[in-house]
C-alpha positions as CSV (number, residue, x, y, z in Angstrom):
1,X,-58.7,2.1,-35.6
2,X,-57.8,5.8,-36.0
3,X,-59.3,6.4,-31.8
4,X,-57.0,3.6,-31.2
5,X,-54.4,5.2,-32.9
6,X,-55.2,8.7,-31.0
7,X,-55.4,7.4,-27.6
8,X,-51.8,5.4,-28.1
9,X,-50.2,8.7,-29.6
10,X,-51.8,10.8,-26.6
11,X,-50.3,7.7,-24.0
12,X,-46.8,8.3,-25.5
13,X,-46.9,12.2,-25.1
14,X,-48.6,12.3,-21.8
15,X,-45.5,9.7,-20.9
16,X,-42.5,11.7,-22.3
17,X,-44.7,14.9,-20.7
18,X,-44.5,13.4,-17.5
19,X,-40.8,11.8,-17.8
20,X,-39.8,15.3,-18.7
21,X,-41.1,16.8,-15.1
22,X,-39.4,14.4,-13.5
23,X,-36.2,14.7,-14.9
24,X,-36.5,18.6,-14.1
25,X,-37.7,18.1,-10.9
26,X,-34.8,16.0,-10.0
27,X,-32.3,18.0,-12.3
28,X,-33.7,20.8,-10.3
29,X,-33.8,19.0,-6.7
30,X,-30.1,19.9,-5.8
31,X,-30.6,23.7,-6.5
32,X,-33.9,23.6,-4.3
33,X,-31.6,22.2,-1.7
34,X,-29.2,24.5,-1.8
35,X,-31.4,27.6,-2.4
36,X,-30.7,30.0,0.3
37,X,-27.8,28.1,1.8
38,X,-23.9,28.7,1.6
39,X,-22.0,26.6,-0.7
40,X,-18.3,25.5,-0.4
41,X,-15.8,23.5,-2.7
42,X,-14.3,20.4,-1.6
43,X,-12.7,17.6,-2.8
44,X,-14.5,14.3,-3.2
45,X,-12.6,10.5,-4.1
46,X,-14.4,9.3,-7.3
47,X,-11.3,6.5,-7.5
48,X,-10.2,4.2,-4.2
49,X,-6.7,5.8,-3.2
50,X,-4.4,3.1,-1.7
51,X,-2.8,4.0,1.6
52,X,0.3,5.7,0.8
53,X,-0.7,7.5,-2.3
54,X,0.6,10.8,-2.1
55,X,-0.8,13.9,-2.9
56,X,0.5,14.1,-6.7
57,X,-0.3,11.1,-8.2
58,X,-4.6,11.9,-6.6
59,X,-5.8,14.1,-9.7
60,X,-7.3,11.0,-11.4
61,X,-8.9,10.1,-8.5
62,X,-10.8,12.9,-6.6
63,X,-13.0,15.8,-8.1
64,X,-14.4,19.1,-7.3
65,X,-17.7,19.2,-5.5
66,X,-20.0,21.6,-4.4
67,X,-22.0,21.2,-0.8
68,X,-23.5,23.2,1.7
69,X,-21.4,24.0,4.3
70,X,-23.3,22.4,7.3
71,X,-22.3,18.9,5.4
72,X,-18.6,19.7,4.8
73,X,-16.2,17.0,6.5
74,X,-14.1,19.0,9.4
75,X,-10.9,19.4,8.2
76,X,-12.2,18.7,4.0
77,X,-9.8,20.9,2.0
78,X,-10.2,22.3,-1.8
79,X,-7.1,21.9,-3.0
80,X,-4.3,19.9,-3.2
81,X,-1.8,21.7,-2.1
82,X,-3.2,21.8,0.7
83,X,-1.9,18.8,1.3
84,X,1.7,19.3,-1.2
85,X,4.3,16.8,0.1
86,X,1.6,14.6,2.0
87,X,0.6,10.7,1.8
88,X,-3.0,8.9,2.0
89,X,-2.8,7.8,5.9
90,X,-5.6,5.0,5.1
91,X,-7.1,4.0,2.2
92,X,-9.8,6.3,0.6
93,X,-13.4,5.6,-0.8
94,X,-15.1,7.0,-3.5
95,X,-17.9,9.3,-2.2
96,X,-15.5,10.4,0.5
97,X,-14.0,13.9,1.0
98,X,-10.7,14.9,1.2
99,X,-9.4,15.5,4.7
100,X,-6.5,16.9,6.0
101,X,-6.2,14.4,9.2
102,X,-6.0,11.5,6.4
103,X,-2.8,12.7,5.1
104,X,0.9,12.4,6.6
105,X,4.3,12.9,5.5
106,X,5.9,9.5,4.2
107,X,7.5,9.2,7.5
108,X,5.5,9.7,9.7
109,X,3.7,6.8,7.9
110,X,6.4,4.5,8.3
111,X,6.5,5.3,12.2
112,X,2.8,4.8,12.2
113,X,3.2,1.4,10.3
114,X,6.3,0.1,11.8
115,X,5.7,-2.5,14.4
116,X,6.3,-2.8,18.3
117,X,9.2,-4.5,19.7
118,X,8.7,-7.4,21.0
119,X,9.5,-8.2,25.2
120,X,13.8,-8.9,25.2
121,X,14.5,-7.9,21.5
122,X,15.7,-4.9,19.7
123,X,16.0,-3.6,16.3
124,X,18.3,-4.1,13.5
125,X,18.1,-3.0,10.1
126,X,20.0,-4.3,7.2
127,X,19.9,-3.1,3.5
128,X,19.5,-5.6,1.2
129,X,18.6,-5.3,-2.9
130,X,15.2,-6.5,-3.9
131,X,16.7,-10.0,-4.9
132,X,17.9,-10.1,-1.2
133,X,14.5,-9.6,-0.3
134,X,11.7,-11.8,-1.7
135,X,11.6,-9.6,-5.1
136,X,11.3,-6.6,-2.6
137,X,7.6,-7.9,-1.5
138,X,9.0,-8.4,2.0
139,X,6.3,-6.6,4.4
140,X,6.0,-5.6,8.1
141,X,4.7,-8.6,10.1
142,X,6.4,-11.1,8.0
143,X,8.1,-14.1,9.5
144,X,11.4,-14.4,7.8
145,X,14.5,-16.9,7.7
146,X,18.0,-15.4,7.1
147,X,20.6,-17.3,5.0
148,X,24.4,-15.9,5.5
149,X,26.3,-16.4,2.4
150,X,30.2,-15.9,2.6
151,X,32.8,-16.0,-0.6
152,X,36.1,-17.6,0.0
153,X,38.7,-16.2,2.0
154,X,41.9,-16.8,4.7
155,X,39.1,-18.7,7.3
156,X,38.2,-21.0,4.9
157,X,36.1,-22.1,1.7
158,X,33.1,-20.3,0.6
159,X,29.9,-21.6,2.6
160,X,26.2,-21.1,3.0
161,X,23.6,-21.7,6.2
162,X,19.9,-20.8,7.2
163,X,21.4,-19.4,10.3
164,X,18.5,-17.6,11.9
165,X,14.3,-18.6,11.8
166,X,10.9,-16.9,12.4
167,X,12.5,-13.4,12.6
168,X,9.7,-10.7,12.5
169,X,10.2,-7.6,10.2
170,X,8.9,-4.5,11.9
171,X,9.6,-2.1,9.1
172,X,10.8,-1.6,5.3
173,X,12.1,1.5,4.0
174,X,12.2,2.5,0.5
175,X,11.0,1.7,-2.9
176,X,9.4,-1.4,-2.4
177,X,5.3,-0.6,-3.4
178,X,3.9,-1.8,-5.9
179,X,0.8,-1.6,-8.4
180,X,-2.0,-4.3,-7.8
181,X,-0.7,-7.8,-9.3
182,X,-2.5,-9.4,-12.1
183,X,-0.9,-12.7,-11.2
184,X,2.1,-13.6,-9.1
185,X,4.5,-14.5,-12.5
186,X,3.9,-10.9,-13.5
187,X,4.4,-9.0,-10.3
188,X,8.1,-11.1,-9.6
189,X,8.9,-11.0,-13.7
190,X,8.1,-7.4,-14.0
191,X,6.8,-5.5,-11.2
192,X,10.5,-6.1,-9.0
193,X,11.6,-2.9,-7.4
194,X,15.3,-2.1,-8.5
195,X,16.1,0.6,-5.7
196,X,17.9,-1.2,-2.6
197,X,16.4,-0.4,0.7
198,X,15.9,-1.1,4.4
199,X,14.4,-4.1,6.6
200,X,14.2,-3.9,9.6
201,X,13.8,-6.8,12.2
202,X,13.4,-7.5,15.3
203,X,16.2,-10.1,17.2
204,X,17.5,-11.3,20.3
205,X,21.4,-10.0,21.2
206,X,23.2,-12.7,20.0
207,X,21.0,-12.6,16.3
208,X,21.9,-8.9,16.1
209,X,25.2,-9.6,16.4
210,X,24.9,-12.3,13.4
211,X,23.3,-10.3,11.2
212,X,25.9,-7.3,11.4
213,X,28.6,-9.8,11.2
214,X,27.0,-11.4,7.6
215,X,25.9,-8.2,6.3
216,X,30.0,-6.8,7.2
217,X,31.5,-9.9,6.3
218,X,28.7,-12.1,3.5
219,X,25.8,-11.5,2.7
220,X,22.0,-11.6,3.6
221,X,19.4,-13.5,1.7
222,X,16.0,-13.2,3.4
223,X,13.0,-16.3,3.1
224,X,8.9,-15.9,3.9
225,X,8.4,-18.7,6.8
226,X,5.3,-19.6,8.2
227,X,5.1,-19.8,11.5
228,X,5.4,-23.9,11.3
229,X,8.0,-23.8,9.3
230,X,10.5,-27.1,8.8
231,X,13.7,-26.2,9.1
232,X,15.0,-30.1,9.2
233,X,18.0,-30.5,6.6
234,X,19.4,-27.2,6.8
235,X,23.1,-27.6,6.4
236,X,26.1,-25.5,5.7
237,X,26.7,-25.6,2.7
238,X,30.0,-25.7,0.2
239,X,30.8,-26.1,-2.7
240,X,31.6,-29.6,-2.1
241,X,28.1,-30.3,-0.5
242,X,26.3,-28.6,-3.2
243,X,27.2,-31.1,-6.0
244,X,27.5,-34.0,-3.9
């Protein structure tokens, strides 16, 4: 019993012995590597940065790092001032250093992000409030209906009419991101932006001329359409036709 007892306890200390030297050796791995070789700061994601972050709200999400300089990113910068005044270009990754060709000012983004003209059309932008706008979710690449609204006046009653379909935003200016949506009730309850801002679309001549005329005159409400969207019922509307 007691040489069973001695061989167990010498098991237990020849394991924690050995665990010991390994956790040195690999506590001590990173110095070995960098023995003898110049070492520079960077600055490393350890939290995914949404495109479009900018350079102040990142301090939660990136820290200090130390690598050899053979494996520093061209471009990889130490601080962030470096990039003062700057947004993400992309999204970032944790494990990732900090670049300087990943960052761009906010509008140069939007030029980078705003969408070609199509063949025969041109751009109009309207501004509309975020209740105008889909909740201000309205995004680049969306297919959108415009509804003209017009109050009462010498030409006649007040009226209302879908007057334009399948018109393609090419860019949004403004407040209009948002953080990540637990659900869809809580990002149009809660999350709204309240800052109006700018969509632009892309339209034939005569639509341009209808949607400066509503926006003067009215006003815009914008609608998400697929591109098989049914359009079958639409009707101006008046106050008579809306409680018959």
């Amino acid at each position: 019993m007691k040489r069973s007892l001695v061989g167990l306890t010498v098991a237990i200390v020849l394991a924690v012995g050995g665990m010991f030297v390994l956790v040195s050796y690999v506590n001590g791995a990173e110095q070995r590597v960098l023995a003898g070789e110049r070492v520079v700061t960077v600055l490393v994601v350890t939290e995914p940065i949404t495109k479009g972050t900018s350079a102040a709200e990142l301090s939660g999400h990136i820290a200090e790092r130390q690598v050899p300089a053979k494996v520093q990113a061209d471009g990889a910068i130490a601080d962030l001032s470096d990039v003062e005044g700057l947004v993400a270009a992309v999204n970032l990754v944790p494990g990732e250093q900090l670049v300087s060709s990943r960052f761009l000012t906010p509008e140069e983004l939007r030029e980078e992000t705003r969408l070609p003209i199509p063949d025969g059309f041109q751009r109009v932008a309207i501004a509309l409030t975020p209740a105008q706008a889909l909740g201000g979710l309205v995004t680049p690449g969306d297919l959108v209906g415009v509804v003209a609204s017009f109050t009462a006046g010498e030409n006649g009653a007040a009226s209302t009419h879908l007057v334009l379909n399948k018109i393609l935003v090419t860019n949004v200016q403004g407040e209009v991101t948002q953080p990540a949506p637990t659900d869809l009730e809580h990002v149009e309850r809660d999350q709204a932006p309240s800052q109006a801002f700018l969509v632009t679309v892309a339209v034939d001549a005569a639509s341009a001329e209808r949607l400066v005329f509503a926006a003067e005159h009215g006003s815009i409400w914008l609608t998400l359409q697929s591109p098989d969207v049914v359009t079958d019922g639409a009707a101006i509307q008046t106050i008579e036709k809306v409680f018959q």
